[in-house]
mmJSON file of the N, C-alpha and C atoms, coordinates in Angstrom:
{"data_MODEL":{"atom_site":{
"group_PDB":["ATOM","ATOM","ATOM","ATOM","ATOM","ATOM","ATOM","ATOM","ATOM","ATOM","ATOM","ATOM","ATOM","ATOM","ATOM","ATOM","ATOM","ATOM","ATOM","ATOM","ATOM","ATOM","ATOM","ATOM","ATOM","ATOM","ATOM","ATOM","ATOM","ATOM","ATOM","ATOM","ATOM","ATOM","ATOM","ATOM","ATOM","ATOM","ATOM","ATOM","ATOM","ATOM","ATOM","ATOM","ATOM","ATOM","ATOM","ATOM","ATOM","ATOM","ATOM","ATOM","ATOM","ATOM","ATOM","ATOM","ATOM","ATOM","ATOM","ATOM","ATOM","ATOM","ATOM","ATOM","ATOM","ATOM","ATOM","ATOM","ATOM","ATOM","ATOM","ATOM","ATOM","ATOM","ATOM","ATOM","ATOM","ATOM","ATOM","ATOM","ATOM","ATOM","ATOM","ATOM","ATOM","ATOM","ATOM","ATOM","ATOM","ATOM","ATOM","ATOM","ATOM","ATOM","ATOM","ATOM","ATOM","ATOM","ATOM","ATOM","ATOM","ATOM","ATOM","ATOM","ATOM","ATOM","ATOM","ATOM","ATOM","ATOM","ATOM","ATOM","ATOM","ATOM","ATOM","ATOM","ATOM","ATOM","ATOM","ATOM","ATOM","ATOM","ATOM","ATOM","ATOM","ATOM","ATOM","ATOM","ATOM","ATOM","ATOM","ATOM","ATOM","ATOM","ATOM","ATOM","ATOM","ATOM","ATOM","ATOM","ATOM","ATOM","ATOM","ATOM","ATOM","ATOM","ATOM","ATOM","ATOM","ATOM","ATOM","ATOM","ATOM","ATOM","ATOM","ATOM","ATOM","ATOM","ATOM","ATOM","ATOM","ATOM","ATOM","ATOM","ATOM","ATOM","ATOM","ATOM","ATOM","ATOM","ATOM","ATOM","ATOM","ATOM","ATOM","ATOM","ATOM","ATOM","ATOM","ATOM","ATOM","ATOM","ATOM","ATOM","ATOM","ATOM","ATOM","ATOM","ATOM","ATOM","ATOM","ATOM","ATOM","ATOM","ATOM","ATOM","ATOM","ATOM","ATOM","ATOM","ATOM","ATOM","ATOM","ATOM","ATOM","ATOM","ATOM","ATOM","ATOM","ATOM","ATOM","ATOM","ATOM","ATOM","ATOM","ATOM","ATOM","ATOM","ATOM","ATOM","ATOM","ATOM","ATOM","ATOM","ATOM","ATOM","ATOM","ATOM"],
"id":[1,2,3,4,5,6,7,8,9,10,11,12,13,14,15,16,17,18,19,20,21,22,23,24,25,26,27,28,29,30,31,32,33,34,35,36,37,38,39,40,41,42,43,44,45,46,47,48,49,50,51,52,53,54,55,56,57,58,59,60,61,62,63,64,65,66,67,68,69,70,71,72,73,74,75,76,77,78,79,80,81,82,83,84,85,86,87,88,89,90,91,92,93,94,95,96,97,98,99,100,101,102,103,104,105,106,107,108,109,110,111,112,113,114,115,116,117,118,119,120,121,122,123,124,125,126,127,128,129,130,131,132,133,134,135,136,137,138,139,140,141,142,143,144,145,146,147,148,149,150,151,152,153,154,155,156,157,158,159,160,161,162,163,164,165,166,167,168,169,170,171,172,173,174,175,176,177,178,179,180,181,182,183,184,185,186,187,188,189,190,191,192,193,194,195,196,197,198,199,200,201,202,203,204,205,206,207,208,209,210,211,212,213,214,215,216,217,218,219,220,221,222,223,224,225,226,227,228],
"type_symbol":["N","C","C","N","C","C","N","C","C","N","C","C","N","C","C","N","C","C","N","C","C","N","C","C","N","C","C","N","C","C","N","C","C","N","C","C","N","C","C","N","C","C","N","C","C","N","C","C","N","C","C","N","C","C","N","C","C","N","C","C","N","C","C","N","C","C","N","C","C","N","C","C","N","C","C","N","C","C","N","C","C","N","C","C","N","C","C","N","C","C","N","C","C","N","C","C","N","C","C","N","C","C","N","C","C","N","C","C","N","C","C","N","C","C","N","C","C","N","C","C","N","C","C","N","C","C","N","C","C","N","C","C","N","C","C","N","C","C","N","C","C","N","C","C","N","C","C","N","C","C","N","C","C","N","C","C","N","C","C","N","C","C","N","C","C","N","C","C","N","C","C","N","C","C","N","C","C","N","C","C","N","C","C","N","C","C","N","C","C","N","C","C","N","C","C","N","C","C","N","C","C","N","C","C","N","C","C","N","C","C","N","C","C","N","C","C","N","C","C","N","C","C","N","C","C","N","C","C"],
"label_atom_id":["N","CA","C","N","CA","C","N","CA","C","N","CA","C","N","CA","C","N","CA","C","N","CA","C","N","CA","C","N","CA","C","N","CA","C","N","CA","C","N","CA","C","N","CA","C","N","CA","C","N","CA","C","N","CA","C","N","CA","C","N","CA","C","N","CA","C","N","CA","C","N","CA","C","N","CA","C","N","CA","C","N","CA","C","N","CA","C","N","CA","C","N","CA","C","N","CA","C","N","CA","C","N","CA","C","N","CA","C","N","CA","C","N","CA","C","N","CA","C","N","CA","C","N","CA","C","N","CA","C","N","CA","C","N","CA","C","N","CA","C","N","CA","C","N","CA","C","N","CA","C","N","CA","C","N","CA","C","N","CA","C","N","CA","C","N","CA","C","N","CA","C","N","CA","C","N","CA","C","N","CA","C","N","CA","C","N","CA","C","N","CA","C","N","CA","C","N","CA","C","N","CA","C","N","CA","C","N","CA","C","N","CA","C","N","CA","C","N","CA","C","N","CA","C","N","CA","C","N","CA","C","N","CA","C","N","CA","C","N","CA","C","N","CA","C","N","CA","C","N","CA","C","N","CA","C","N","CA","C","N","CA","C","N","CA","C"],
"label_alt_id":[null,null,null,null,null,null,null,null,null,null,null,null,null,null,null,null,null,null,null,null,null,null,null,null,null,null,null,null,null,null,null,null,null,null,null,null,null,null,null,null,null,null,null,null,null,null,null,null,null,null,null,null,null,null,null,null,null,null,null,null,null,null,null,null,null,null,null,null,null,null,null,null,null,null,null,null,null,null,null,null,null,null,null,null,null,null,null,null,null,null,null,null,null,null,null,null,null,null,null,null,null,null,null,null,null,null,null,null,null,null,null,null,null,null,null,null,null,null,null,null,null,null,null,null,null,null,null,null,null,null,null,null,null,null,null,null,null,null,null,null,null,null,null,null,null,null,null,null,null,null,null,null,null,null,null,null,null,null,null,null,null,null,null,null,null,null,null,null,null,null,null,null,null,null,null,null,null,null,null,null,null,null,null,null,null,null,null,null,null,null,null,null,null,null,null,null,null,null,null,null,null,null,null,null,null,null,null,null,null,null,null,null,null,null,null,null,null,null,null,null,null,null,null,null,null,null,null,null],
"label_comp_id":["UNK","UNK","UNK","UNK","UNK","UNK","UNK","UNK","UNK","UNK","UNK","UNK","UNK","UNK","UNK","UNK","UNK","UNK","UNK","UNK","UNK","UNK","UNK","UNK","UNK","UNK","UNK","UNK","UNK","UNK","UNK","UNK","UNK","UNK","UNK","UNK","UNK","UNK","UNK","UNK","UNK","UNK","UNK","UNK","UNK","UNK","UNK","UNK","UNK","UNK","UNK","UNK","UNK","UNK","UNK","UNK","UNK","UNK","UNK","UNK","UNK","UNK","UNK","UNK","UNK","UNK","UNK","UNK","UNK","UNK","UNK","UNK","UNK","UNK","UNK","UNK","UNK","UNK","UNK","UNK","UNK","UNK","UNK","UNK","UNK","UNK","UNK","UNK","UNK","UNK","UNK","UNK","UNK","UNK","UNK","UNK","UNK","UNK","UNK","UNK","UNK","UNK","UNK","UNK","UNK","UNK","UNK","UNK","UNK","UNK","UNK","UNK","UNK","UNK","UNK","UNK","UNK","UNK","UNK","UNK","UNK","UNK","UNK","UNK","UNK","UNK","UNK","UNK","UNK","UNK","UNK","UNK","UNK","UNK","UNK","UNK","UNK","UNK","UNK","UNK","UNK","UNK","UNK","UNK","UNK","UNK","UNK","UNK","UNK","UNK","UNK","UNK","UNK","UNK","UNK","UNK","UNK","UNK","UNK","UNK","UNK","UNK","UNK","UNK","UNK","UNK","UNK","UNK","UNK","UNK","UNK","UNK","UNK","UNK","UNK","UNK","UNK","UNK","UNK","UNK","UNK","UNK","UNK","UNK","UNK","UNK","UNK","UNK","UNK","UNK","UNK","UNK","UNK","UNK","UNK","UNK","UNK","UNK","UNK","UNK","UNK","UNK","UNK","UNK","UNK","UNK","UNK","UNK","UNK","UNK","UNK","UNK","UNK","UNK","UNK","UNK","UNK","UNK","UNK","UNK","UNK","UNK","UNK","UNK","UNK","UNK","UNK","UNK"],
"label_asym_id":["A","A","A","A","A","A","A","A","A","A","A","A","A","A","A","A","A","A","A","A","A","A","A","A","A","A","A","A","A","A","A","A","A","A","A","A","A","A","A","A","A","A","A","A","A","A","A","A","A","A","A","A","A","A","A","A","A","A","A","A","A","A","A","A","A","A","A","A","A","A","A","A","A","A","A","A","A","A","A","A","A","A","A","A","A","A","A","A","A","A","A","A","A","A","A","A","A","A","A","A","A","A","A","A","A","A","A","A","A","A","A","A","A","A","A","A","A","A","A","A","A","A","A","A","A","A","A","A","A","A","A","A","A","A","A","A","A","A","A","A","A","A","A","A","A","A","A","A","A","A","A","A","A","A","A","A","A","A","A","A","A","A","A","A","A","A","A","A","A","A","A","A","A","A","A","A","A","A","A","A","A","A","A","A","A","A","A","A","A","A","A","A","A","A","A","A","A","A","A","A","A","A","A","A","A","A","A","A","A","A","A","A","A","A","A","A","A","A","A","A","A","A","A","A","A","A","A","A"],
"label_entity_id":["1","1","1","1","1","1","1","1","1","1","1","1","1","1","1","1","1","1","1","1","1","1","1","1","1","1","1","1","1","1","1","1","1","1","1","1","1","1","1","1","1","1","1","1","1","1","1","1","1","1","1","1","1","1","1","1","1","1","1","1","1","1","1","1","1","1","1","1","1","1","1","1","1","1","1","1","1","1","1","1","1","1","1","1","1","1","1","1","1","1","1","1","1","1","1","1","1","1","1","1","1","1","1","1","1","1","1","1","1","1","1","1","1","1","1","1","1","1","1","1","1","1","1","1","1","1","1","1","1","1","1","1","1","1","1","1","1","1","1","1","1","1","1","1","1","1","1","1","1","1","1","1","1","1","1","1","1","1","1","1","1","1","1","1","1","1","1","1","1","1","1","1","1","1","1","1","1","1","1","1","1","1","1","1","1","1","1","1","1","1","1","1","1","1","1","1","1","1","1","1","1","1","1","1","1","1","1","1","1","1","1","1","1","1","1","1","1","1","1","1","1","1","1","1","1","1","1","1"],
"label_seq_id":[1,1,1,2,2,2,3,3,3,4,4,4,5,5,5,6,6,6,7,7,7,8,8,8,9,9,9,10,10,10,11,11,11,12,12,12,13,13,13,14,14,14,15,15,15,16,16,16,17,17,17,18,18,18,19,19,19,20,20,20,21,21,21,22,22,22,23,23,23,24,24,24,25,25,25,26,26,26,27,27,27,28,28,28,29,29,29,30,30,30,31,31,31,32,32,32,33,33,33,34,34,34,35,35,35,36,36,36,37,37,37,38,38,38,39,39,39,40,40,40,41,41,41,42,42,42,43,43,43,44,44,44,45,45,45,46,46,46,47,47,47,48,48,48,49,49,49,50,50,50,51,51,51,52,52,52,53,53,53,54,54,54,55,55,55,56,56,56,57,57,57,58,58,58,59,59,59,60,60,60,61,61,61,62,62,62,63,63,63,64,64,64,65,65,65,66,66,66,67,67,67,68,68,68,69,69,69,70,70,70,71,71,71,72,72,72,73,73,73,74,74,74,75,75,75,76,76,76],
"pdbx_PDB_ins_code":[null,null,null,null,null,null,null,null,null,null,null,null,null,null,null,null,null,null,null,null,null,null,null,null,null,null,null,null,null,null,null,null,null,null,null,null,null,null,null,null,null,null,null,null,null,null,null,null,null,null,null,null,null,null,null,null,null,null,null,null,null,null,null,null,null,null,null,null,null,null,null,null,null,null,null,null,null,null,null,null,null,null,null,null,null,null,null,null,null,null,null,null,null,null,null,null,null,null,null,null,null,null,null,null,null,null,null,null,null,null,null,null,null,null,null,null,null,null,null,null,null,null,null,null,null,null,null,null,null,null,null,null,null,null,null,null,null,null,null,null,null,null,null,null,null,null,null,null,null,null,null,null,null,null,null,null,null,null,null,null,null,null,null,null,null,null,null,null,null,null,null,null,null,null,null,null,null,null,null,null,null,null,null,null,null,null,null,null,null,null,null,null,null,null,null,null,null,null,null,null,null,null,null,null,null,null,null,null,null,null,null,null,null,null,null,null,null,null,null,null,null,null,null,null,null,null,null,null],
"Cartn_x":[28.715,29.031,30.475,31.033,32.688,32.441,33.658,33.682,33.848,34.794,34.745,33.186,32.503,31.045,30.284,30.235,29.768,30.8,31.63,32.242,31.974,31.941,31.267,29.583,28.839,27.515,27.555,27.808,28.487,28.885,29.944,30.364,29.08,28.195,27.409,25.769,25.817,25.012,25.389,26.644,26.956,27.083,27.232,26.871,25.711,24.451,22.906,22.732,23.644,23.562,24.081,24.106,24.334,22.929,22.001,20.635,19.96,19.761,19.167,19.922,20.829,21.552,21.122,21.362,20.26,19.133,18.168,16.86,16.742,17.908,17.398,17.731,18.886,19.221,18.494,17.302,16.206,15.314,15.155,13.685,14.057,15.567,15.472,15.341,16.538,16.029,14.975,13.942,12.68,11.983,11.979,11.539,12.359,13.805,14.01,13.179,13.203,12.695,11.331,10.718,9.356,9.19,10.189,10.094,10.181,11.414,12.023,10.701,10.202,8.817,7.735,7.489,6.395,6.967,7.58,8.681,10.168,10.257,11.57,12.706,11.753,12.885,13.143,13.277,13.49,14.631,15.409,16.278,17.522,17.99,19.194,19.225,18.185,17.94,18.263,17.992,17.063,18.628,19.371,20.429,21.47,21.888,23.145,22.463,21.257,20.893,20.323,20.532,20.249,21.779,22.527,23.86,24.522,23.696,24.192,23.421,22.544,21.062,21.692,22.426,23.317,24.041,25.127,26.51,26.032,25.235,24.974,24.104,23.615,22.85,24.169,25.103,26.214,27.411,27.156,28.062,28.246,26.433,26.152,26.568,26.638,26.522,28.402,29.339,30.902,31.012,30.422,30.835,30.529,29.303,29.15,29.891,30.264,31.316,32.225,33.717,34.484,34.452,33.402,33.083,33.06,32.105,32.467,33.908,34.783,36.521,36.922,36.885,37.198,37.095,35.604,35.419,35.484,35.988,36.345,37.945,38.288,39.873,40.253,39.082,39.152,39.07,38.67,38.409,39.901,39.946,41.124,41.466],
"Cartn_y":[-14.155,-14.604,-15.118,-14.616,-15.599,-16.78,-17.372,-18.71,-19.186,-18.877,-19.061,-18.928,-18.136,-18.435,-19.569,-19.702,-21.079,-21.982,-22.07,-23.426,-23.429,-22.281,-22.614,-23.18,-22.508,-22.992,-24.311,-24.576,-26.293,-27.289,-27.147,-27.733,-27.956,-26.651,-26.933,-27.518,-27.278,-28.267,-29.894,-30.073,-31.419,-32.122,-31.246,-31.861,-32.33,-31.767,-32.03,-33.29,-33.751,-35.436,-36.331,-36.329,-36.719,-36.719,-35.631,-35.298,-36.659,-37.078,-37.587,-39.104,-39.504,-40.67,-41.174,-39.968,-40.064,-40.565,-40.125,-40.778,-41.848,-42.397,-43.669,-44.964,-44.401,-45.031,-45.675,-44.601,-44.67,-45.198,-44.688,-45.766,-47.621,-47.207,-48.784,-49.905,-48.665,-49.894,-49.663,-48.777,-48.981,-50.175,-50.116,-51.705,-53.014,-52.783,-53.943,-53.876,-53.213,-53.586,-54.341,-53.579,-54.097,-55.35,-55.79,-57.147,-58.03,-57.587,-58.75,-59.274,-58.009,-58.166,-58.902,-58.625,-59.833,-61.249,-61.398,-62.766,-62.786,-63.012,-63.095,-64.395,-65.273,-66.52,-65.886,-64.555,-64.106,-63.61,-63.3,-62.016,-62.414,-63.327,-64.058,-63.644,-63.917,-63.474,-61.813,-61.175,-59.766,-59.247,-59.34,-58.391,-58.139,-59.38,-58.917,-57.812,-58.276,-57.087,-56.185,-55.81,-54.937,-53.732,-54.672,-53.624,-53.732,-54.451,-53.748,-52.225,-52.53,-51.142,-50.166,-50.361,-49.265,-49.085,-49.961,-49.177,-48.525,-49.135,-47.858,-46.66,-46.774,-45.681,-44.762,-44.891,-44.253,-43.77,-44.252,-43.743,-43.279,-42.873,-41.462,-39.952,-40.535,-39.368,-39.186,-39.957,-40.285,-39.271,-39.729,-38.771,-37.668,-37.536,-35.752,-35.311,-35.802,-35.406,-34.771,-35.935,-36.046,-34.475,-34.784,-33.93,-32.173,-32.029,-30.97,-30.522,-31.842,-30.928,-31.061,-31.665,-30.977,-29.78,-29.51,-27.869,-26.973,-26.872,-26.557,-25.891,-27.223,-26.924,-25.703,-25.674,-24.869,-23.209,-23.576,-21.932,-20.762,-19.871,-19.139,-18.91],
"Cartn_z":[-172.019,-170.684,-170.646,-169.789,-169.496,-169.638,-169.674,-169.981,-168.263,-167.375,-166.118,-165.226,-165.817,-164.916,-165.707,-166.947,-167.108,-167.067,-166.058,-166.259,-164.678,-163.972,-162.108,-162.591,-163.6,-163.677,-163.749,-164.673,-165.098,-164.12,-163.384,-162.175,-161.065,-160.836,-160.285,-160.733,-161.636,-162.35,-162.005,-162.473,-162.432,-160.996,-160.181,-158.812,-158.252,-159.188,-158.89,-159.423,-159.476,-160.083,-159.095,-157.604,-156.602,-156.251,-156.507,-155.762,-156.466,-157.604,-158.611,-158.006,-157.412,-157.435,-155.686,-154.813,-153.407,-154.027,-154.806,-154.927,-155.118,-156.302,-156.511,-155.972,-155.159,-154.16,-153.104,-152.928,-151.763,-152.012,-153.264,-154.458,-154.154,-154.049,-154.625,-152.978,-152.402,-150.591,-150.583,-150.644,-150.355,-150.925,-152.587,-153.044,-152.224,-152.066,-151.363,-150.645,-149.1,-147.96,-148.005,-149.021,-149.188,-149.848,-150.947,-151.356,-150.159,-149.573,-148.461,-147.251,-147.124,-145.752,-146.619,-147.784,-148.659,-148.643,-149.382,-149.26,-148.901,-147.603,-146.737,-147.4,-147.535,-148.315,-149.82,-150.425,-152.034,-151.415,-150.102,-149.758,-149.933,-150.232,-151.176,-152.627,-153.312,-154.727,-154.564,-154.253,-154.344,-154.277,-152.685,-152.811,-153.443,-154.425,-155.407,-156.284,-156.89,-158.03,-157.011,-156.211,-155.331,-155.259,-155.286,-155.166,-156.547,-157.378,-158.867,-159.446,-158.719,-158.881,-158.32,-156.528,-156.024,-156.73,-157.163,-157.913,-159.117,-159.814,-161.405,-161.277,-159.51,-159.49,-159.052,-158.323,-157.479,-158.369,-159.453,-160.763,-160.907,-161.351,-162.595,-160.781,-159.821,-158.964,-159.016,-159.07,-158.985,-160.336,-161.736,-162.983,-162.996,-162.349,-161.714,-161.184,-160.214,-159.533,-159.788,-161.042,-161.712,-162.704,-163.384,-164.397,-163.328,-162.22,-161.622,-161.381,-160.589,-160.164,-161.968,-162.958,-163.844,-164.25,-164.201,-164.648,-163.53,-162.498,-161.206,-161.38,-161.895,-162.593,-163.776,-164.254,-165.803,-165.33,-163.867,-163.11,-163.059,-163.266,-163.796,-161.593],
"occupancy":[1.0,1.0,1.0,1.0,1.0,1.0,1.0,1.0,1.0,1.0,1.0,1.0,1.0,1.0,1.0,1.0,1.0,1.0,1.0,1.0,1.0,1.0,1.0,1.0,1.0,1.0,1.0,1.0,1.0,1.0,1.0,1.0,1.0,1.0,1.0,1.0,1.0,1.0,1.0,1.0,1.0,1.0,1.0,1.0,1.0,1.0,1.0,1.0,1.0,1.0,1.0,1.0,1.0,1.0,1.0,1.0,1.0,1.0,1.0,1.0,1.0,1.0,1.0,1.0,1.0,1.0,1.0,1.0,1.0,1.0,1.0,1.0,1.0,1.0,1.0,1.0,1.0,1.0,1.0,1.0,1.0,1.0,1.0,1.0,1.0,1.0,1.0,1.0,1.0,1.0,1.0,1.0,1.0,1.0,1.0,1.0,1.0,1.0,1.0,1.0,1.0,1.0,1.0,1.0,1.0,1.0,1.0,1.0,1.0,1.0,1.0,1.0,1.0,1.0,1.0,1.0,1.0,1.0,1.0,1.0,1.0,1.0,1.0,1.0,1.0,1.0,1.0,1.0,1.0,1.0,1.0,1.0,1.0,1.0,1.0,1.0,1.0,1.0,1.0,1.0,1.0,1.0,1.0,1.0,1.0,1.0,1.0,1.0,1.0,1.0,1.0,1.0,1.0,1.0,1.0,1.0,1.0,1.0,1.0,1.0,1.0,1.0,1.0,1.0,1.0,1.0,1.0,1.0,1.0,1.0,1.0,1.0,1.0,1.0,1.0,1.0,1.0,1.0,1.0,1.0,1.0,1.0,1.0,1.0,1.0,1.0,1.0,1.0,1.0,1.0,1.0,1.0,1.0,1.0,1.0,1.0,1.0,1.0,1.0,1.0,1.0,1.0,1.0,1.0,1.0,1.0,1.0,1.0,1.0,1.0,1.0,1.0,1.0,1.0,1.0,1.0,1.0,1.0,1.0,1.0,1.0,1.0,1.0,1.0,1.0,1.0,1.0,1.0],
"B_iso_or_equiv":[0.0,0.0,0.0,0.0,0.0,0.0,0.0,0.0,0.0,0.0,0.0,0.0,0.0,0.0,0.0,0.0,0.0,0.0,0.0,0.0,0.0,0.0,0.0,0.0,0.0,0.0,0.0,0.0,0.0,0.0,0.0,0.0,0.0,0.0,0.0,0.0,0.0,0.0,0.0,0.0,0.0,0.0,0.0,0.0,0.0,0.0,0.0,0.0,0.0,0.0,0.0,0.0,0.0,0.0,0.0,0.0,0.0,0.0,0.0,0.0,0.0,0.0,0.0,0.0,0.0,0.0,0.0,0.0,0.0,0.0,0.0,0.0,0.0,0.0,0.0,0.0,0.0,0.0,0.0,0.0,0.0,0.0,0.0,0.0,0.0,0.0,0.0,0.0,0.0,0.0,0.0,0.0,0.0,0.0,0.0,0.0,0.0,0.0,0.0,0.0,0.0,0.0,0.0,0.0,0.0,0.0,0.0,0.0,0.0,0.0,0.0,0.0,0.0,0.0,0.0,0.0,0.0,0.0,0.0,0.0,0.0,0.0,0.0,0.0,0.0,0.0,0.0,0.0,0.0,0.0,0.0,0.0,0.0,0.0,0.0,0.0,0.0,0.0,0.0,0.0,0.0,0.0,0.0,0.0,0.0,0.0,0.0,0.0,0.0,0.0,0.0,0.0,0.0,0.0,0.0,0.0,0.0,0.0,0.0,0.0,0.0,0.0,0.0,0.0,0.0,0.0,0.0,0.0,0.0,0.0,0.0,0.0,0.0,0.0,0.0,0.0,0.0,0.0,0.0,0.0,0.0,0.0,0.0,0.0,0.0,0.0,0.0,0.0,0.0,0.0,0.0,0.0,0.0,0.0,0.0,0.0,0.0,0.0,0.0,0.0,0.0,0.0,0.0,0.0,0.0,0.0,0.0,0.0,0.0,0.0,0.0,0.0,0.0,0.0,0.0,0.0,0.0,0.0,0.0,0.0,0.0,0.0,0.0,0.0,0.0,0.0,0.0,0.0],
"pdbx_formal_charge":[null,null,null,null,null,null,null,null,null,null,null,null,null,null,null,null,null,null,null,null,null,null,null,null,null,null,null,null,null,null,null,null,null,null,null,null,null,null,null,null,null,null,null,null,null,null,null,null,null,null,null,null,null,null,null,null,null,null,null,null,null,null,null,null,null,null,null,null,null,null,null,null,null,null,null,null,null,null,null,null,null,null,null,null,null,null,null,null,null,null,null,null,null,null,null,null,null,null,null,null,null,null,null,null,null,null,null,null,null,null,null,null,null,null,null,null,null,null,null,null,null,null,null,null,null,null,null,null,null,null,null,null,null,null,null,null,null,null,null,null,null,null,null,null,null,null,null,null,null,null,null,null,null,null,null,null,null,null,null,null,null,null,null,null,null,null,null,null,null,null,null,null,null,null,null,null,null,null,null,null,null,null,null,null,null,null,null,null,null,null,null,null,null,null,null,null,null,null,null,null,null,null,null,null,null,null,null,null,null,null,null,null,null,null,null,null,null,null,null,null,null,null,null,null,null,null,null,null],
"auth_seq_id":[1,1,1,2,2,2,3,3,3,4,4,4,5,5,5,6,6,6,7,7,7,8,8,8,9,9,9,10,10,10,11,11,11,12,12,12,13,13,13,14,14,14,15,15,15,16,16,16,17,17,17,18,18,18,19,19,19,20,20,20,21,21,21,22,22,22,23,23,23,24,24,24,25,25,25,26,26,26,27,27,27,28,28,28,29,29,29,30,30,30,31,31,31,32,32,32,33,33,33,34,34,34,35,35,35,36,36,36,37,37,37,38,38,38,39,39,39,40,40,40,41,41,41,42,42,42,43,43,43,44,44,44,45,45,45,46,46,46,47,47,47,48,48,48,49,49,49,50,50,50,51,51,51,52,52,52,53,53,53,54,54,54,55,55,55,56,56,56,57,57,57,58,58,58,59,59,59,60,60,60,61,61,61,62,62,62,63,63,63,64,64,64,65,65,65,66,66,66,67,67,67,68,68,68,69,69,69,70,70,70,71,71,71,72,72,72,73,73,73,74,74,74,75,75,75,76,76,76],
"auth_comp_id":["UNK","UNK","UNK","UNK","UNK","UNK","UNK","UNK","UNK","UNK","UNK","UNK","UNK","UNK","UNK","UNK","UNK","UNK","UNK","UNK","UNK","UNK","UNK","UNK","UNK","UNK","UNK","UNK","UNK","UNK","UNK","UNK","UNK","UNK","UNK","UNK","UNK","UNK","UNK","UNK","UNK","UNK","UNK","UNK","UNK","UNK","UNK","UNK","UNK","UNK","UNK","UNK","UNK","UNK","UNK","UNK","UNK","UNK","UNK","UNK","UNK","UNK","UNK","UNK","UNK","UNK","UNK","UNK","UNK","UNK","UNK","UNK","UNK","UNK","UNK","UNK","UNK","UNK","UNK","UNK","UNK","UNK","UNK","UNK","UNK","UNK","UNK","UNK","UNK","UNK","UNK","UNK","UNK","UNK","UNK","UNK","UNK","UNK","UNK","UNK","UNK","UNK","UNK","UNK","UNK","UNK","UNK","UNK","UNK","UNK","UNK","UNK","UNK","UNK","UNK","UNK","UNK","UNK","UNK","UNK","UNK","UNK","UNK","UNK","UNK","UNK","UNK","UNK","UNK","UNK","UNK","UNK","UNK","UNK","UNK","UNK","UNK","UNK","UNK","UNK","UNK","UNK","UNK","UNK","UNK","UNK","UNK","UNK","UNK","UNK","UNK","UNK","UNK","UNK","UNK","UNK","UNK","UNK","UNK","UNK","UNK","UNK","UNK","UNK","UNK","UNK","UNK","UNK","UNK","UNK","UNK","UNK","UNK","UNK","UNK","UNK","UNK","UNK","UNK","UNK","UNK","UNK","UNK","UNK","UNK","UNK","UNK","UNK","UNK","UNK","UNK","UNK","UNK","UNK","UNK","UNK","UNK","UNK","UNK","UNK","UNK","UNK","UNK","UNK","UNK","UNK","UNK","UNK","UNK","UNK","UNK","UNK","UNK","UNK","UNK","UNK","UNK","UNK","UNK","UNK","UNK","UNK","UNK","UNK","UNK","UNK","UNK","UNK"],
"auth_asym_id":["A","A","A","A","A","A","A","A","A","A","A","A","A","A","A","A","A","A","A","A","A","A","A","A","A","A","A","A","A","A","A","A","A","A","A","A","A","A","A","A","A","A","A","A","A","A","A","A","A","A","A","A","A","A","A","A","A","A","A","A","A","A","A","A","A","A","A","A","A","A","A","A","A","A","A","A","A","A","A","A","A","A","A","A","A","A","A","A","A","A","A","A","A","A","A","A","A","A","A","A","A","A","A","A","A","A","A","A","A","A","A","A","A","A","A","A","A","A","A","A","A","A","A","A","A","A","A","A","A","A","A","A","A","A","A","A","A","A","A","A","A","A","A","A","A","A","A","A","A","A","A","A","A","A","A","A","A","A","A","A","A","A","A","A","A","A","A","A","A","A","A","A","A","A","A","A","A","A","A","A","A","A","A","A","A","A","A","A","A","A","A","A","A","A","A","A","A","A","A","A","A","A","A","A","A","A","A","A","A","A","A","A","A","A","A","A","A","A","A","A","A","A","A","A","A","A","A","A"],
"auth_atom_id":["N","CA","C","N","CA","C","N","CA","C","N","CA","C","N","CA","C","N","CA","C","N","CA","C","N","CA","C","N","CA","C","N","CA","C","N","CA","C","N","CA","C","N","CA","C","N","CA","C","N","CA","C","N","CA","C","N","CA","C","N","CA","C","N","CA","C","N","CA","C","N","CA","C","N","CA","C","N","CA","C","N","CA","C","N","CA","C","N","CA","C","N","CA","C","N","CA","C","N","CA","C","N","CA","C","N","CA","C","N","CA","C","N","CA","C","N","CA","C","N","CA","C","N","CA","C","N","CA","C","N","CA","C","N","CA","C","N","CA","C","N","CA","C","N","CA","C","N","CA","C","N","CA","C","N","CA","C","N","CA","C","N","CA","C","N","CA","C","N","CA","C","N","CA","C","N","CA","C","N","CA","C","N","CA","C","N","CA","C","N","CA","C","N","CA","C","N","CA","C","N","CA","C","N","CA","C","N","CA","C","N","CA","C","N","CA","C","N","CA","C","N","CA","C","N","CA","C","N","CA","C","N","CA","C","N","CA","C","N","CA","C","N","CA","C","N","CA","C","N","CA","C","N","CA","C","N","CA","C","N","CA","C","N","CA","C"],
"pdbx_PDB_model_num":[1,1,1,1,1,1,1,1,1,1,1,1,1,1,1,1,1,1,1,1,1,1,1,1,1,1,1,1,1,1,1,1,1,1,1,1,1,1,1,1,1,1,1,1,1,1,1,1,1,1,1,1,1,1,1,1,1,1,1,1,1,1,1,1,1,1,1,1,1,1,1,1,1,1,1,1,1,1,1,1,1,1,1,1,1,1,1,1,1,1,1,1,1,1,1,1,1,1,1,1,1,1,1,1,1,1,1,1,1,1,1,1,1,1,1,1,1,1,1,1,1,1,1,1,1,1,1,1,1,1,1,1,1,1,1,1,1,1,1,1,1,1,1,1,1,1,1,1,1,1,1,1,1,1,1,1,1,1,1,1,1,1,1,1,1,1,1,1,1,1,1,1,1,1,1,1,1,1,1,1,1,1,1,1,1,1,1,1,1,1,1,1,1,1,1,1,1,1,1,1,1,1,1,1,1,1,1,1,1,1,1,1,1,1,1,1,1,1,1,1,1,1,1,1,1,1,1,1]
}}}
């Protein structure tokens, strides 16, 4: 196989790591929402590690990314 079609395979592979970073994104407001409606006085606690859960989930979707226009770049 060329090296240019696995490096488009690749790129697009590595973009399916946005799909995987939507989920857990959704996984996780969903547990918020649902903590917060059980106990409303926890919703101070809950949201910093709430947007530490977003940012390391939003990462791994940013290095996909990264890693795609790299091998995007490698395209002749």
């Amino acid at each position: 196989m060329d090296l240019a079609v696995l490096a488009a395979l690749g790129a697009g592979i590595a973009v399916v790591t946005g799909l995987g970073a939507g989920i857990g994104i959704g996984i996780a407001t969903s547990g918020l929402m649902q903590a917060i409606a059980r106990q409303p006085e926890s919703q101070g606690k809950l949201i910093p590690w709430f947007f530490v859960g977003m940012a390391l989930a939003e990462s791994t979707a940013i290095y996909g990314f990264v890693v795609a226009i790299l091998l995007i770049g490698k395209l002749p």
